[in-house]
C-alpha positions in Angstrom: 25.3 14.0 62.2 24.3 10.4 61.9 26.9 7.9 60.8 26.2 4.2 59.7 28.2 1.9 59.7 29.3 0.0 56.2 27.2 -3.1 57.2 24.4 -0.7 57.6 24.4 1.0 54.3 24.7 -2.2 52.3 21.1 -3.0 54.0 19.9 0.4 53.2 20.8 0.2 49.6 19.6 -3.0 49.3 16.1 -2.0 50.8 16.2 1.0 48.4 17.1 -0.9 45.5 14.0 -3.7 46.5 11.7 -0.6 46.8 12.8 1.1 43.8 12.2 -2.4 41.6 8.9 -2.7 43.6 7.8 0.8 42.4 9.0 -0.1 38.7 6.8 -3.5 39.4 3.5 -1.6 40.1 4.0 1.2 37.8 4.0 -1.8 34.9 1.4 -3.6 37.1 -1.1 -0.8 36.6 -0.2 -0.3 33.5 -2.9 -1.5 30.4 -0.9 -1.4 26.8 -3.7 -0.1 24.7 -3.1 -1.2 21.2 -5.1 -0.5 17.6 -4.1 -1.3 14.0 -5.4 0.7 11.0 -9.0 -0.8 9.7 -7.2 -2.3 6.3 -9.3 -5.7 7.2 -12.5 -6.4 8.6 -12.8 -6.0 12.3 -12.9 -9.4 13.3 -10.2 -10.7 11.0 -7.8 -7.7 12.7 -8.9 -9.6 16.3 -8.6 -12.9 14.8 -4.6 -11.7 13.9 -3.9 -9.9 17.1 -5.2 -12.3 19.9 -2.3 -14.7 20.1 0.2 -11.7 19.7 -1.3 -10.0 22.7 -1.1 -12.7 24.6 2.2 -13.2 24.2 3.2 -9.4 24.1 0.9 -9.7 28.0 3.3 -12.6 29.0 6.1 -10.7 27.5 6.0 -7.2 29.2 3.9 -8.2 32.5 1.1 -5.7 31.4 -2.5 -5.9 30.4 -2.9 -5.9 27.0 -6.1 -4.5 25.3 -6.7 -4.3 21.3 -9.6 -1.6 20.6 -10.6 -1.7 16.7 -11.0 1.7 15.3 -13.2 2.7 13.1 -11.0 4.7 10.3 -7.6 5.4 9.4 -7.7 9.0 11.0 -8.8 7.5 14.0 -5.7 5.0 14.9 -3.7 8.5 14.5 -5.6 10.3 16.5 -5.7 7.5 19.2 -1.8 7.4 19.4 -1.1 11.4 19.6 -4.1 12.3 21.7 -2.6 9.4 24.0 -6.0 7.0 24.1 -3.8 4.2 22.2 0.0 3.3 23.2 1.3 0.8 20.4 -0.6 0.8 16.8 0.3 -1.1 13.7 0.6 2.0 10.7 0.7 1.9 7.3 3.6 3.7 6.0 1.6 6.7 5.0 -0.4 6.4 8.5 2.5 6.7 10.1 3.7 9.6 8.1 0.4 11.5 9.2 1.1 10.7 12.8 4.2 11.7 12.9 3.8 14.8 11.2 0.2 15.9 13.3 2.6 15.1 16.7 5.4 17.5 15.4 7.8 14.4 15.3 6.6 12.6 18.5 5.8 9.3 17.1 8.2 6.4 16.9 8.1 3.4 14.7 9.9 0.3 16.4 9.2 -2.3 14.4 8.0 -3.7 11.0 7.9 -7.2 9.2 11.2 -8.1 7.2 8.6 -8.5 4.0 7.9 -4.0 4.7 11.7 -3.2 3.7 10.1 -3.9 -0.2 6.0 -4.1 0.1 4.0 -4.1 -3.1 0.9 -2.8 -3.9 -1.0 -4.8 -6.5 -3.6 -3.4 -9.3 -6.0 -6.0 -10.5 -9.3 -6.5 -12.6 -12.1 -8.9 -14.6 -11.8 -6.9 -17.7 -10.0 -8.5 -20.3 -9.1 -5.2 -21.9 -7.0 -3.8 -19.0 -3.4 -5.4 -19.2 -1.3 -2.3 -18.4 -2.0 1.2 -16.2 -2.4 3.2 -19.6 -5.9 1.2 -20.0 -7.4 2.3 -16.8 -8.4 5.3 -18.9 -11.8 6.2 -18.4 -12.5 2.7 -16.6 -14.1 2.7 -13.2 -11.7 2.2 -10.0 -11.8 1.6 -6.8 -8.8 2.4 -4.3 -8.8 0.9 -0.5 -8.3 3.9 2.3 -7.7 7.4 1.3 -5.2 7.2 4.2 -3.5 3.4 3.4 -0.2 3.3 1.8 -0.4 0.4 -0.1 -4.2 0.5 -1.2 -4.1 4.6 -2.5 -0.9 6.7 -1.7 1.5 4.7 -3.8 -1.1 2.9 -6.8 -1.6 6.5 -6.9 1.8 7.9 -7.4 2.6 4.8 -10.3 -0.5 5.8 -11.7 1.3 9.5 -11.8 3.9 8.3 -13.1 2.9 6.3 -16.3 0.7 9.9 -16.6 -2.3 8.7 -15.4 -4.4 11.3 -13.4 -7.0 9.2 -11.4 -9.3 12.2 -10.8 -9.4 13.6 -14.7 -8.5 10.5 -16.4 -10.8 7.6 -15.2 -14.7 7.3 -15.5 -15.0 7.3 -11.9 -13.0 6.5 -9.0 -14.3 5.0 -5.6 -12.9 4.1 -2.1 -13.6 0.9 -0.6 -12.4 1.4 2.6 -10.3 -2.1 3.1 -8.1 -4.0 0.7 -10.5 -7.0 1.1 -13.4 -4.8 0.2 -11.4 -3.7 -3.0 -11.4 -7.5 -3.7 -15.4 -7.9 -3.6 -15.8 -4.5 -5.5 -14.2 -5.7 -8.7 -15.0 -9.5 -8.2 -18.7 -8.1 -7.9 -18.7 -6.0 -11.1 -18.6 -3.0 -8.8 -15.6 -1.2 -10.4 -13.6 -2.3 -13.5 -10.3 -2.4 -11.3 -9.0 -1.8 -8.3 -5.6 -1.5 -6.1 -5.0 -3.2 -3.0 -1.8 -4.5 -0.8 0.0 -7.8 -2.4 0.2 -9.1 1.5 -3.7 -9.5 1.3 -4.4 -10.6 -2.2 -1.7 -13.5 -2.0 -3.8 -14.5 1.7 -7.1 -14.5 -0.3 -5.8 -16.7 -2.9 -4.7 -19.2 -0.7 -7.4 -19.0 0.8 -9.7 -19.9 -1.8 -11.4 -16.5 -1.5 -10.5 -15.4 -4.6 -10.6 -17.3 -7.7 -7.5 -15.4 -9.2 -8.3 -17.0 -13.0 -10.9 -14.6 -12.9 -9.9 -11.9 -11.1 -6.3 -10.5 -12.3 -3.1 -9.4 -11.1 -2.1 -7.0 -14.3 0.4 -4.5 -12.2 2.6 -4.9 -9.3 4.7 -2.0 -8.0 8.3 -1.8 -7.4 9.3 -2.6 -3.6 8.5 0.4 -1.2 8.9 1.2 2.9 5.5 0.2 4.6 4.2 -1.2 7.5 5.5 -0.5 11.1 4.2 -0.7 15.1 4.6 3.0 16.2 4.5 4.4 19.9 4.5 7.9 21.3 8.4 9.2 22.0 6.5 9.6 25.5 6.4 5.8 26.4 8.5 4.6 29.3 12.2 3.8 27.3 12.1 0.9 29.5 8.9 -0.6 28.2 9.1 0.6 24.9 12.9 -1.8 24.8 10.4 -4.7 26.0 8.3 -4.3 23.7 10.8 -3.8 20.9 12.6 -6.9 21.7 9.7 -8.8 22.5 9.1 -9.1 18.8 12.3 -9.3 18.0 12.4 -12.2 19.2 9.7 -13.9 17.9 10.8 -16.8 16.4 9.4 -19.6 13.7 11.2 -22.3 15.6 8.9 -22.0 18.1 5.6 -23.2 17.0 3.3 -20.7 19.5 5.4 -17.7 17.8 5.2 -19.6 14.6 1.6 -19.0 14.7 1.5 -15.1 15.5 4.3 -14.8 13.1 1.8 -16.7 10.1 -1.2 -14.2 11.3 1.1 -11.5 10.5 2.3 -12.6 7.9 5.8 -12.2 8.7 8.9 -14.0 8.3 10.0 -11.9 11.0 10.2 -8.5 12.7 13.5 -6.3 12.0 13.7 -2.6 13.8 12.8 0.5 11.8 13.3 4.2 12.0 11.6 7.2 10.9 14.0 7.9 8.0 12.5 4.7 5.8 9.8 6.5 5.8 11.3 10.0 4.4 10.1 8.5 0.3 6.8 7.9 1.6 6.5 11.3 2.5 8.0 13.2 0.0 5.0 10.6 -2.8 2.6 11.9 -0.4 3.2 15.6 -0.6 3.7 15.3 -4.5 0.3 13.9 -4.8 -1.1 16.0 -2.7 -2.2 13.7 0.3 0.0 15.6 3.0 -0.2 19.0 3.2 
């Protein structure tokens, strides 16, 4: 039998140890952090948002980082449980659906400080329509079937104050994004519409929208909504990274200032699945989760 000396093993174990961090190196050095966010904006405004972020999550983590648009709602959930997507930014109710297809596999990590009470706003040109009871037999357009805050909850208050969408108005449409909601009933399309408070107040300000003509007559109580989800699969080391990368973004610092204004966050907080147990339980009652 071999014996070494203790002089010996110290070098061994600190050649092991430098191996072992070397491996841990490459592993991340090979690595490329695919990342998506559900189509709730137009494509290029999504990329306009992201491209600081990544750069920062790339100088962060030591990994390539590569944002891939999707082209519906289904697909950023099916990108992230058929493991073609690592980190995506869900809607509460896009979340829900992942986790729920991956039999509990999907992890939110993070979400905005403003997603512990999100709104959804219901708005219109029609100067007859001041309350929810008036959408009766109007024509209205909701964003995604799959968003949160552009269908799943507008639906559920609209439920509430006994308003069937699908019996009770003329018509009902889907615009696909909460910015295309905007342009349907600015345009005449539709006599109102529903669409997240986080992108009407943006298009306000941003002169997009003149909001003397088009209306906010509803807001929503304060519900759970967006979060950045992984797989339960992802490295725990990267995944605590990541997590405390944005964390610690910070508005003191005027390059984080900037991705935190894109996203139109104050800041991030950590989230868990159980914030989102309401958003489930308004999704089965309307019938949106099976």
């Amino acid at each position: 039998m071999i014996r070494f000396s203790s002089s010996i093993k110290s070098s061994l174990a600190v050649v092991l140890a430098a191996v072992s961090l070397g491996a841990t190196g490459l592993a991340y050095a090979q690595q490329v952090l695919r990342v998506s966010a559900i189509p709730d904006e137009a494509p290029t405004e999504l990329q306009r948002k992201f491209k600081p972020l990544g750069t920062y999550l790339e100088q962060k983590l030591g990994v390539k980082v590569e944002f891939t648009p999707v082209t519906d709602y289904a697909a950023s959930v099916e990108g992230l449980i058929n493991n073609k997507l690592d980190l995506v930014w869900f809607g509460g109710f896009t979340f829900v659906q992942a986790n729920t297809r991956s039999g509990g596999k999907v992890i939110p990590i993070v979400q905005r400080e403003e997603d512990e009470k999100f709104k959804s706003v219901f708005i219109t040109t029609d100067k007859s329509i001041n309350k929810l009871e008036d959408l009766k037999g109007k024509n209205f357009t909701f964003g995604s079937e799959s968003s949160t805050s552009g269908h799943l909850m507008p639906r559920s208050y609209l439920l509430a104050a006994k308003i069937n969408p699908d019996t009770d108005m003329k018509r009902i449409a889907f615009s696909g994004a909460h910015d295309a909601t905007v342009a349907a009933v600015a345009g005449g399309k539709v006599d109102a519409g529903a669409l997240n408070i986080s992108v009407w107040e943006k298009l306000v300000a941003a002169g997009k929208v003149d909001s003397k003509v088009v209306r906010v007559f509803y807001t929503t109580p304060g519900y759970y909504d967006y979060n950045w989800s992984v797989r339960s699969d992802m490295n725990p080391a990267l995944r605590k990274k990541l997590t405390d990368a944005f964390l610690s973004l910070n508005k003191n610092d005027p390059q984080q200032k900037e991705i935190l204004d894109l996203q139109r966050a104050t800041r991030f907080i950590p989230t868990k699945a159980e914030n989102y147990v309401a958003i489930e339980a308004a999704a089965r009652n309307a019938g949106l989760l099976k």
